[in-house]
C-alpha positions as CSV (number, residue, x, y, z in Angstrom):
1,X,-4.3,18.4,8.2
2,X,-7.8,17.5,7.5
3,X,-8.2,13.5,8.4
4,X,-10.0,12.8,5.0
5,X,-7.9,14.6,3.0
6,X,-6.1,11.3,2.0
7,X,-8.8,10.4,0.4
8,X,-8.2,12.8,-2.7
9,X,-5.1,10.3,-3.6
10,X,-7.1,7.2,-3.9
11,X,-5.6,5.2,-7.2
12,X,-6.4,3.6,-10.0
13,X,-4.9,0.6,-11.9
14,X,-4.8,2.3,-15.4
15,X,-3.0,5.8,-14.0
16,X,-4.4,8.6,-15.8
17,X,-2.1,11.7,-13.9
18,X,-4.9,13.4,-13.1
19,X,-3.3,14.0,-9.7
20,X,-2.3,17.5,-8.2
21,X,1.6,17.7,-7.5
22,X,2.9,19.2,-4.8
23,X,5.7,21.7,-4.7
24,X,9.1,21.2,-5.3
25,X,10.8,20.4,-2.1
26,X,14.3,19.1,-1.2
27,X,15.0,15.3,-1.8
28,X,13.4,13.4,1.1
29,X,14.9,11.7,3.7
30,X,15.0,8.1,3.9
31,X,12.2,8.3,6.1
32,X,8.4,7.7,5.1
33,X,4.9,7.2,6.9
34,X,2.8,4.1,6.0
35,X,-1.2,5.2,6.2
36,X,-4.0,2.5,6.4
37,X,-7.5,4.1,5.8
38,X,-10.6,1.5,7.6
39,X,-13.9,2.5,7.4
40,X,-16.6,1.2,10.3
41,X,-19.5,1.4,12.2
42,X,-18.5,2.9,15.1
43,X,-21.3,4.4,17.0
44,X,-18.2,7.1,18.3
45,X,-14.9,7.1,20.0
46,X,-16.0,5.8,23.1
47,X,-17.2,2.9,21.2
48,X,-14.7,2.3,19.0
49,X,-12.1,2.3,22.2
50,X,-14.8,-0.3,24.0
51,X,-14.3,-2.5,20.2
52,X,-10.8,-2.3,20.1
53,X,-9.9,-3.6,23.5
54,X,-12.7,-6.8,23.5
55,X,-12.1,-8.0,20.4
56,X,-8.2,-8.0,20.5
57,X,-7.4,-10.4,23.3
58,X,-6.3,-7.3,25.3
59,X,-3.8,-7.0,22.8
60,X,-4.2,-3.2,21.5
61,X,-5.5,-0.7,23.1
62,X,-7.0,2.6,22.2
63,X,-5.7,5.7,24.1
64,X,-5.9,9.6,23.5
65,X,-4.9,9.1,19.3
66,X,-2.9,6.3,19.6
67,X,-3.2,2.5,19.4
68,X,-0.7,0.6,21.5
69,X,0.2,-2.9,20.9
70,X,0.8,-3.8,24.6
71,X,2.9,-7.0,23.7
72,X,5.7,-5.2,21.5
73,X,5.2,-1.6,23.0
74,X,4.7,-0.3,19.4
75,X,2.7,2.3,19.1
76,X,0.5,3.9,15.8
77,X,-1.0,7.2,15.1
78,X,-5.1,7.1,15.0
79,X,-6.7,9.9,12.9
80,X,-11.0,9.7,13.3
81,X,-13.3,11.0,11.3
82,X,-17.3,11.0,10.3
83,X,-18.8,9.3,7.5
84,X,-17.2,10.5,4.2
85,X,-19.8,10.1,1.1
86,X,-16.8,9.1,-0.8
87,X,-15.7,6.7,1.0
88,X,-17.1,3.7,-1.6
89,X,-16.1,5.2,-4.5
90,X,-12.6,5.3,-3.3
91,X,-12.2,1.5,-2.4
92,X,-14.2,1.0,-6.0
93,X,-10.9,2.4,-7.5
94,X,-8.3,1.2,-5.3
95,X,-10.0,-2.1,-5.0
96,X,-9.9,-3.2,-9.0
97,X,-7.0,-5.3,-8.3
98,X,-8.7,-7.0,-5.8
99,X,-12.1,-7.4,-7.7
100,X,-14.3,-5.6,-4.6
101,X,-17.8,-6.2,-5.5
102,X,-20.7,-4.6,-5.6
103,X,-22.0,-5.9,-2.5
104,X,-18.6,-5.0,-0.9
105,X,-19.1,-1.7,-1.5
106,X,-22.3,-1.3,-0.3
107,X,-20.9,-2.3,3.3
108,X,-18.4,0.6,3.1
109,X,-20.9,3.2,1.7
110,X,-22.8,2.5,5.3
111,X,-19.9,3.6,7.3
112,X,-20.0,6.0,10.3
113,X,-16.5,6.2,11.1
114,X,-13.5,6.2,9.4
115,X,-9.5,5.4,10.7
116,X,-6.6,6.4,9.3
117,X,-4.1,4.6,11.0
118,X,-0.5,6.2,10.6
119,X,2.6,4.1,11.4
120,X,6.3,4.4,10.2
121,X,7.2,2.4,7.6
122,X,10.4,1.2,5.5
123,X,11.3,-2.2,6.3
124,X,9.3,-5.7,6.3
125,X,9.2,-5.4,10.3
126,X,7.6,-2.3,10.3
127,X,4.8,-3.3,7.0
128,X,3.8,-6.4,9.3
129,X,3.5,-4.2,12.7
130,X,1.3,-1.7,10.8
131,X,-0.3,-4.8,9.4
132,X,-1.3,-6.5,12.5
133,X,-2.6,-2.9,13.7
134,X,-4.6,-3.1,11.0
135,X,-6.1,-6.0,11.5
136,X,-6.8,-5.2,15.3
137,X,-9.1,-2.0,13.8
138,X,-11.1,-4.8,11.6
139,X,-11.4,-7.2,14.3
140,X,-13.0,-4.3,16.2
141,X,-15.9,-3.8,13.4
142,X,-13.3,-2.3,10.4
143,X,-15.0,-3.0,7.2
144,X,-12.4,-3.1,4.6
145,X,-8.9,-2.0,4.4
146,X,-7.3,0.6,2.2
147,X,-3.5,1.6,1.7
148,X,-3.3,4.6,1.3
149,X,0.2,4.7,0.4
150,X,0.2,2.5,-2.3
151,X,-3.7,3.2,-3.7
152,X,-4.9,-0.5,-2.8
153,X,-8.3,-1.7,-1.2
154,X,-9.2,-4.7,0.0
155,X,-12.1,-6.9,2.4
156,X,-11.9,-7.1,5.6
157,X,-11.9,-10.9,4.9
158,X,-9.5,-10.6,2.0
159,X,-6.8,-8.7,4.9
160,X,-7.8,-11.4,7.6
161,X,-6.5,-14.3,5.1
162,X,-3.2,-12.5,3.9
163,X,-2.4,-11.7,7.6
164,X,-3.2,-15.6,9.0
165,X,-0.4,-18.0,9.6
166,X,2.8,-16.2,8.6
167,X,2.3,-12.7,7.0
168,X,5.9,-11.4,6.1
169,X,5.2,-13.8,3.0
170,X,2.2,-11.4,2.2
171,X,3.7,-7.9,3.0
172,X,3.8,-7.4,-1.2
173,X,0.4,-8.4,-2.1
174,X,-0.5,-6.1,1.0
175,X,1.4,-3.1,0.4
176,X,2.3,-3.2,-3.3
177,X,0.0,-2.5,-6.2
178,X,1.9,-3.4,-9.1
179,X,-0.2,-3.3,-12.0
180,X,-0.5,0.2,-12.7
181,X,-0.2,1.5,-17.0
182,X,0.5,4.8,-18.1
183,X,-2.1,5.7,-20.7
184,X,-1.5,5.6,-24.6
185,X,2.2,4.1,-23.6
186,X,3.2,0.5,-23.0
187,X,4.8,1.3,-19.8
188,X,3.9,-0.5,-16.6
189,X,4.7,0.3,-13.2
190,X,4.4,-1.2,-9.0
191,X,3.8,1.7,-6.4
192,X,4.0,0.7,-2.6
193,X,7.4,-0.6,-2.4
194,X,8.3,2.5,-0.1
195,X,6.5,0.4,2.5
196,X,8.8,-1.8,2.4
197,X,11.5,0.0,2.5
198,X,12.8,-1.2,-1.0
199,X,12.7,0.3,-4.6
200,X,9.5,0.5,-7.3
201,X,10.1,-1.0,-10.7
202,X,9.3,0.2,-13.9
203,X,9.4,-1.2,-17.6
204,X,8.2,-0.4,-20.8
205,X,8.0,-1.9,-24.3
206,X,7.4,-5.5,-23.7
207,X,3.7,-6.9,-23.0
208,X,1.2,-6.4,-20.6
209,X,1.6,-10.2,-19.5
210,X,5.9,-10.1,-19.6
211,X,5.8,-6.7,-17.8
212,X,3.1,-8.2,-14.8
213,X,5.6,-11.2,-14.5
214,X,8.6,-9.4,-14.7
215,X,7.6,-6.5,-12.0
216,X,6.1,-9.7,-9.7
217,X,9.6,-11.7,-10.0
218,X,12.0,-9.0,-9.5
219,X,10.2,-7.4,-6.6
220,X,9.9,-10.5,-4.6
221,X,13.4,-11.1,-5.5
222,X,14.6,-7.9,-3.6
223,X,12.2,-9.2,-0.3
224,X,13.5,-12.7,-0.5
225,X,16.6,-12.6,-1.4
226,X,18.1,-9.0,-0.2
227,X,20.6,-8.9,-2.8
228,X,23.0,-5.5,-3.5
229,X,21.6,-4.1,-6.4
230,X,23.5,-1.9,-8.5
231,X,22.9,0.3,-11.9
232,X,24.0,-1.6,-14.6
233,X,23.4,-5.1,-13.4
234,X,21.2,-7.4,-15.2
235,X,18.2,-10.3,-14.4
236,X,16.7,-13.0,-15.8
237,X,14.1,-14.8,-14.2
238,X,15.2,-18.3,-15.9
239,X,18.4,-19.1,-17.7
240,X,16.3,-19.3,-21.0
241,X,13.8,-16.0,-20.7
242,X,15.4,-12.7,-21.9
243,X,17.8,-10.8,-19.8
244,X,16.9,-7.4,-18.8
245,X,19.2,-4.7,-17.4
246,X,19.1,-2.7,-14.3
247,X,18.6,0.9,-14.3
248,X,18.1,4.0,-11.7
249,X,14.7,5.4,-13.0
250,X,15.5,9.1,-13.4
251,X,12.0,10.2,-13.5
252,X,9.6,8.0,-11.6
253,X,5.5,8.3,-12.9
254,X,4.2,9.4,-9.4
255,X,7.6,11.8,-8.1
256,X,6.5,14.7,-6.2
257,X,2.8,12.5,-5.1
258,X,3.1,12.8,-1.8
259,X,1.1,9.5,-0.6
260,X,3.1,7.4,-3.4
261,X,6.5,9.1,-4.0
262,X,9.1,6.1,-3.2
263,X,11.8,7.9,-1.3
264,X,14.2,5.0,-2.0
265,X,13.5,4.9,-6.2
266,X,12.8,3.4,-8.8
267,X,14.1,0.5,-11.2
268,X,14.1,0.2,-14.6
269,X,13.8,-2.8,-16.3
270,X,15.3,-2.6,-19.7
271,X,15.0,-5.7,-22.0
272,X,18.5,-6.3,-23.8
273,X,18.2,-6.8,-27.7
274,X,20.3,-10.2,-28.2
């Protein structure tokens, strides 16, 4: 598989669908890739292997096409590849939720290198591994960050600070983009969650503001609290605010999207009518 081909599923907050589905397969196994794309100025590998090892406290090291974390033994996949022309236009529309600037994206369009750093993913341990890989590659010269599987960009200073101090309590504004609309429809969606091993949430027919909130609440719910969720149940976020039931999504916005396809599913958040 070409190394930029990931590329082609860059996001954007206001989904339009304009994205190529693949073919029908069987129903995945619980079992999914995280993928990181970081952009640099690495002169070329030998370079980028030198960068890796200094800046990182001889923490990670580089090695044949994979970067080991040499105080947990975890080890992630390293795809390289040459300077891609769109590179900048790719964190412009991932990076909307993050308000990249101008400026920003002038750094990336300068690249020479870009990773794509591949890890498993599926639970909170494994999104703050990949995370602190991550953050080794921008330590090393890595100009941004973009996750792939969940269509979100941010600055390599932006990463740095979510990552600082304790990060688990960062894994969903890392991982999870949850602001994404459907056109011409009042439905709003998250996409990401499969990084974390937990479900995607979906609602329709309330406001842009309630559905924002909602999505927000319920899916740091399921991080902090790990609760048993079953179809049928319902949540409030106060005792006062309206209650909204629990469905299984039958038809998720991005099934078959290979990069954003949440093997675990969906939730639907359905407002009761008092």
């Amino acid at each position: 598989m070409c190394c930029c081909a990931y590329l082609r599923y860059s996001y954007i907050i206001k989904v339009t669908m304009f994205f190529k589905k693949k073919k029908e397969t069987a129903t995945p196994a619980i079992k999914m890739k995280t993928i990181i794309c970081i952009p640099g100025i690495w002169k070329d590998r030998s370079d980028l292997v030198s960068s890796i090892f200094n800046n990182n406290a001889n923490e990670f090291i580089f090695s044949g096409n994979v970067l080991l974390n040499m105080n947990t033994q975890q080890q992630f996949e390293i795809e390289v590849c040459d300077h891609d022309e769109r590179m900048a236009n790719s964190f412009k529309v991932a990076g909307m939720a993050n308000r990249l600037d101008d400026s920003f994206l002038g750094e990336i369009e300068k690249h020479n290198t870009v990773i794509y750093l591949i890890g498993e993913g599926g639970s909170l341990e494994k999104a703050e591994a990949i995370a602190k890989a991550a953050q080794a590659i921008i330590n090393a010269g890595g100009r941004g960050v973009k996750v792939e599987t969940a269509g979100k960009a941010f600055t390599k200073e932006q990463w740095t600070s979510l990552i600082a101090g304790k990060p688990q309590s960062n894994l969903y504004k890392m991982f999870v983009l949850d602001s994404i609309t459907e056109n011409e429809t009042e439905t709003v969606f998250s996409c990401g969650m499969h990084n974390l091993g937990l479900k995607d949430t979906i609602i329709s027919g309330t406001t842009l503001e309630e559905s924002l909130d909602m999505i927000s609440i319920f899916s740091y719910y399921q991080i902090v609290d790990k609760p048993v969720i079953r179809h049928g149940q319902t949540f409030s976020k106060a005792a006062d605010s309206p209650i909204y039931q629990i469905l299984e999504e039958a038809s998720p916005p991005y099934s078959g999207m290979e990069l954003f396809e949440n093997p675990y599913g969906m939730w639907r958040l359905q407002r009761k009518i008092s």
